[in-house]
C-alpha positions as a Markdown table, in Angstrom:
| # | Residue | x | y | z |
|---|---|---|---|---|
| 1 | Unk | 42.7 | 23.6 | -13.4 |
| 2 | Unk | 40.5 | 21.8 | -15.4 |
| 3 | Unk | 41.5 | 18.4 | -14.0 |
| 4 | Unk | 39.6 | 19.8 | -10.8 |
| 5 | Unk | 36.4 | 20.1 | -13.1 |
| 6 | Unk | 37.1 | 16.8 | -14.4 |
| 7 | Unk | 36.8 | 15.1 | -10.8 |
| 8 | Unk | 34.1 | 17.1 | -10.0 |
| 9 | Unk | 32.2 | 16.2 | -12.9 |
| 10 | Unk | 32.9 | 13.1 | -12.4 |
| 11 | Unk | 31.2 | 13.1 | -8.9 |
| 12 | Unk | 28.5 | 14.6 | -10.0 |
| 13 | Unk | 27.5 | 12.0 | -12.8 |
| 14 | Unk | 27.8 | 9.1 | -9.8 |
| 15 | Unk | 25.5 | 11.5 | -7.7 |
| 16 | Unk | 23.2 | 12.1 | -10.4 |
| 17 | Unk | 23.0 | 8.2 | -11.6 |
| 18 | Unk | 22.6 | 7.3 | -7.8 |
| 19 | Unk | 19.8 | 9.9 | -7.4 |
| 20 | Unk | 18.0 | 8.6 | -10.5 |
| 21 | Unk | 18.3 | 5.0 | -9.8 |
| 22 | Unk | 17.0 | 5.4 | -6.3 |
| 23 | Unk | 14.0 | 7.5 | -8.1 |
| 24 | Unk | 13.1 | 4.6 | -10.1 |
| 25 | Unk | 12.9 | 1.9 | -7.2 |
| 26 | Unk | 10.7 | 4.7 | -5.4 |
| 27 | Unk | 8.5 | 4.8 | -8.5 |
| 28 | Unk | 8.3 | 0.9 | -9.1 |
| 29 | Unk | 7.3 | 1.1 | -4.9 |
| 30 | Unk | 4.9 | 3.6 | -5.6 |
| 31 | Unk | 3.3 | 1.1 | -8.3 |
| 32 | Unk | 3.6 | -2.2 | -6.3 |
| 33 | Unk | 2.2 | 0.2 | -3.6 |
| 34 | Unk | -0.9 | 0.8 | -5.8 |
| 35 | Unk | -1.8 | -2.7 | -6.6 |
| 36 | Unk | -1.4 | -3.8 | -3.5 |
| 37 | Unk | -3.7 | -1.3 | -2.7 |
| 38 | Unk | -6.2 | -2.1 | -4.9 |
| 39 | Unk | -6.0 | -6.1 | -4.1 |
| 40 | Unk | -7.0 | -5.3 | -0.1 |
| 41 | Unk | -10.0 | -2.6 | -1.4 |
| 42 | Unk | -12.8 | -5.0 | -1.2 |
| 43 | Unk | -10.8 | -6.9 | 2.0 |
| 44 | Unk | -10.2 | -9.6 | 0.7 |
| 45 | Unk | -7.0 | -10.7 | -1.9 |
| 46 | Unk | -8.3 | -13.4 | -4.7 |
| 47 | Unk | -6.5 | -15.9 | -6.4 |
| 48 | Unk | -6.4 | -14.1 | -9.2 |
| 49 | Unk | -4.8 | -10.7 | -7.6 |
| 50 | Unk | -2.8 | -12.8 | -5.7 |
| 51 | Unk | -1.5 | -14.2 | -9.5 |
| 52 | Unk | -1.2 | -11.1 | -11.3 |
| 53 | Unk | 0.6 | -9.1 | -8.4 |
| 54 | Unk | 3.8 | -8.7 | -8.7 |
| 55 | Unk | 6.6 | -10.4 | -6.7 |
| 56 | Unk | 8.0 | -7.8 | -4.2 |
| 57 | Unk | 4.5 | -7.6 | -2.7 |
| 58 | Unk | 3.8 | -11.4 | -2.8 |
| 59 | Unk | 4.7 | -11.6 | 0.9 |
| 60 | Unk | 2.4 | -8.5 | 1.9 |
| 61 | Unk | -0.2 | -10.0 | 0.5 |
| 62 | Unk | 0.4 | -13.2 | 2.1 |
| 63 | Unk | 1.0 | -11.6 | 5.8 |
| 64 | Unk | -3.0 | -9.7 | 5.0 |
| 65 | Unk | -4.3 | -12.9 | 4.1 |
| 66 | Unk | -3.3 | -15.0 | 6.8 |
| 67 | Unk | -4.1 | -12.2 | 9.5 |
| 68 | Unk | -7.0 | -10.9 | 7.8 |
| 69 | Unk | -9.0 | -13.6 | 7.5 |
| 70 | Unk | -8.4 | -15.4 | 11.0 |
| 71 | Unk | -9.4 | -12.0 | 12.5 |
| 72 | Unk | -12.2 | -11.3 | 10.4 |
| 73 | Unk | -13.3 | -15.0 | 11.5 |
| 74 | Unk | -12.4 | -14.2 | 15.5 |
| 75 | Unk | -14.7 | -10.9 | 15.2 |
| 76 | Unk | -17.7 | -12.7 | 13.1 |
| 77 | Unk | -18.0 | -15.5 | 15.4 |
| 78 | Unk | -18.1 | -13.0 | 18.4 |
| 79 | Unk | -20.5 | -10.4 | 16.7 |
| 80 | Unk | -23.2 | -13.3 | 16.2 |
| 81 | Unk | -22.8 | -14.7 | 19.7 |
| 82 | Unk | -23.6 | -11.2 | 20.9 |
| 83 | Unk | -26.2 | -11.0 | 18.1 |
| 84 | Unk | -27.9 | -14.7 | 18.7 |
| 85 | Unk | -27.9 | -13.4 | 22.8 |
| 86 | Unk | -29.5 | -10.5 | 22.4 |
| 87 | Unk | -31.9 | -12.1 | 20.1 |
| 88 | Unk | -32.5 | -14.9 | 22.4 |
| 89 | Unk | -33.4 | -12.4 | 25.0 |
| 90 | Unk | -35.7 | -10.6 | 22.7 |
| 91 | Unk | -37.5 | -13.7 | 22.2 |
| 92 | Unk | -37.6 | -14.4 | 25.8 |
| 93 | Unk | -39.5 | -11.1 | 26.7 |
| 94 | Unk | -41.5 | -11.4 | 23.9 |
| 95 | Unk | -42.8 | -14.9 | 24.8 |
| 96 | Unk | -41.8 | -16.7 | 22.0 |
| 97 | Unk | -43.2 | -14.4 | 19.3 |
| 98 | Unk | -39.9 | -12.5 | 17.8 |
| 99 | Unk | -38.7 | -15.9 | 17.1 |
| 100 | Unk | -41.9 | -17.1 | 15.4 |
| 101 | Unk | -41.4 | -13.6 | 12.8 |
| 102 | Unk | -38.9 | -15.3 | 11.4 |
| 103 | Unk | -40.9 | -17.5 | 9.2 |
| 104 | Unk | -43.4 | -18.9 | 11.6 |
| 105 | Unk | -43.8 | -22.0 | 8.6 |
| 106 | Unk | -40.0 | -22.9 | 9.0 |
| 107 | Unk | -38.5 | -24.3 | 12.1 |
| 108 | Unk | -34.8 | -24.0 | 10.6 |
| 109 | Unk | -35.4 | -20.1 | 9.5 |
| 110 | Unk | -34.0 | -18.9 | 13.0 |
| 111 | Unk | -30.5 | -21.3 | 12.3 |
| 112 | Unk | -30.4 | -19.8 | 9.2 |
| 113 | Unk | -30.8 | -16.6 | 10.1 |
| 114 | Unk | -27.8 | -17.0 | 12.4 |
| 115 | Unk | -26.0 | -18.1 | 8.7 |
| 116 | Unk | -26.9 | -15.2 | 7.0 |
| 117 | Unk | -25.6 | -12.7 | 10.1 |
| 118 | Unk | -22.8 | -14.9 | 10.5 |
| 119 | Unk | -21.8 | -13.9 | 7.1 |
| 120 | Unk | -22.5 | -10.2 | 7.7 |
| 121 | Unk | -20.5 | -9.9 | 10.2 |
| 122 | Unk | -17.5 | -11.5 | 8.2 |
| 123 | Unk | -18.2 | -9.3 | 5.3 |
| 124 | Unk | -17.8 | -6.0 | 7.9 |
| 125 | Unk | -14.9 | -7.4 | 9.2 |
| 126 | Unk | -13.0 | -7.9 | 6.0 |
| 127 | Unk | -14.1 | -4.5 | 4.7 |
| 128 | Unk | -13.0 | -2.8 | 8.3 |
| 129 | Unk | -9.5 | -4.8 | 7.8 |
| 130 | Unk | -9.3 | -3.8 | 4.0 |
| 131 | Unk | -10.2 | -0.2 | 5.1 |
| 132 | Unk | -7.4 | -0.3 | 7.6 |
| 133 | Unk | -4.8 | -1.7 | 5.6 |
| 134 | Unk | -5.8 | 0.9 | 2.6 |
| 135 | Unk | -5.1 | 4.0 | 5.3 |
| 136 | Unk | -2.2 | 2.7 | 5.9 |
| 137 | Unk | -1.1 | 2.3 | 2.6 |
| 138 | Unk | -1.7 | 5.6 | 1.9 |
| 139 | Unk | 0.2 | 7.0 | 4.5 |
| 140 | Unk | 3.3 | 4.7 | 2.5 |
| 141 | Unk | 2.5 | 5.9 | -0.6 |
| 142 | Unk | 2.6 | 10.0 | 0.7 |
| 143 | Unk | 5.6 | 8.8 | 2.5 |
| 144 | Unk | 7.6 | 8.0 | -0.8 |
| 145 | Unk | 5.9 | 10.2 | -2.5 |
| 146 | Unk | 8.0 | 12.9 | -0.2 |
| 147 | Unk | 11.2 | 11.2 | -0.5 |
| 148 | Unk | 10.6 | 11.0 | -4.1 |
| 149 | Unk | 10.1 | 15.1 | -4.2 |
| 150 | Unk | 12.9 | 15.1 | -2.2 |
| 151 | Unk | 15.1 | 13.3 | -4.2 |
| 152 | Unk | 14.1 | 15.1 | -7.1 |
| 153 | Unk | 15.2 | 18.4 | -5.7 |
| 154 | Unk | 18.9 | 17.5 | -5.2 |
| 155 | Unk | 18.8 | 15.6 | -8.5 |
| 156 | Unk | 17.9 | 18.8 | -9.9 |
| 157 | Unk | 20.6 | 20.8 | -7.9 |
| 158 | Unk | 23.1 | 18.3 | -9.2 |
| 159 | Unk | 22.1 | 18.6 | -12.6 |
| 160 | Unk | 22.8 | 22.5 | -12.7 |
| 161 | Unk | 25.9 | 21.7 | -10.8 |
| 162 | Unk | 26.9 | 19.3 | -13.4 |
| 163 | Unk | 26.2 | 22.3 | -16.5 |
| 164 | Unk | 28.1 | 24.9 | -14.8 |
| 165 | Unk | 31.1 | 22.5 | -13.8 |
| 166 | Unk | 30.6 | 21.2 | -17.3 |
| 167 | Unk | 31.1 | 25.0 | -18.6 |
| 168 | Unk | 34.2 | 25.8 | -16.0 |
| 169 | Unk | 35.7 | 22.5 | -17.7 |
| 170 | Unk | 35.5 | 23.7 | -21.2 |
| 171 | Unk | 36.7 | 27.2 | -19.9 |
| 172 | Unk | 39.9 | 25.4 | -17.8 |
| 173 | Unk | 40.7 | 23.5 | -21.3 |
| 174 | Unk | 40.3 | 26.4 | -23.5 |
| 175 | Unk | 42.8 | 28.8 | -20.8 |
| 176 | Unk | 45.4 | 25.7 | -20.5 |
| 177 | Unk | 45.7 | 25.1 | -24.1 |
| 178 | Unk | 48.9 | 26.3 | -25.5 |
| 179 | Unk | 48.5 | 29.3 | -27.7 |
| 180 | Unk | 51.0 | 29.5 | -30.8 |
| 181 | Unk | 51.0 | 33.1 | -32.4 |
């Protein structure tokens, strides 16, 4: 009788080391998760967070980079054509004078205006596309976070089943030993 505890047992240990291995990849995916997360917060990924993250994300962090950036370019470069049109018009109606408030002493001032909202325009983008790739992070993270709860749930079930099989063993061993008088 106690042979069939034995097996069971037995099951239950591979169960239970299965459940808690899968556990801790979950939890080193919440982690990678995390930094990933914080690397894309600002929208844009440093050399340096590209240095200290660690390897399973290296190719995320490559894949926001290289589509990131390019995109954040794409919407820039529209954003001030838009921007430099409307202004042009401005200046139109206004005879000339929006584009002398500028800085009527400087010729250049309107060119670098069109630098300075160039780069604003950039900076929005990257933020929206670090904003964007944070939400869906998080949605990841509460993802594994429920399989994680999940899991937790049958390793616990399997843990009691483990005790009381444990206990039926030691009963079946106690019942089966011979008894001498």
């Amino acid at each position: 009788m106690y042979a069939i505890f034995t097996m069971r047992k037995l099951q239950l240990t591979q169960r239970i080391n299965n459940l808690q291995c899968r556990l801790m990849e979950l939890s080193q995916k919440l982690q990678d998760l995390s930094v990933y997360a914080g690397n894309v917060a600002d929208g844009v990924i440093t050399p340096g967070e590209f240095m200290s993250s660690p390897a399973s994300i290296f190719g995320v962090n490559m894949n926001y980079f290289n589509n990131s950036v390019p995109q954040a370019l794409y919407n820039a470069s529209m954003a001030t054509q838009i921007y430099n049109a409307n202004m042009m018009n401005m200046n139109a109606a206004s005879g000339g004078q929006y584009g002398m408030l500028v800085d009527p002493s400087n010729p250049r001032s309107i060119q670098a205006n069109q630098f300075f909202v160039f780069n604003a325009f950039f900076k929005q983008a990257l933020d929206a596309a670090g904003k964007a790739e944070a939400a869906k992070v998080k949605r990841l993270e509460t993802e594994i976070t429920n399989q994680k709860l999940m899991i937790e749930t049958q390793l616990k079930a399997a843990e009691t089943e483990l005790q009381k099989v444990e206990e039926q063993e030691s009963k079946g061993i106690e019942q089966s030993a011979p008894k001498y008088a």
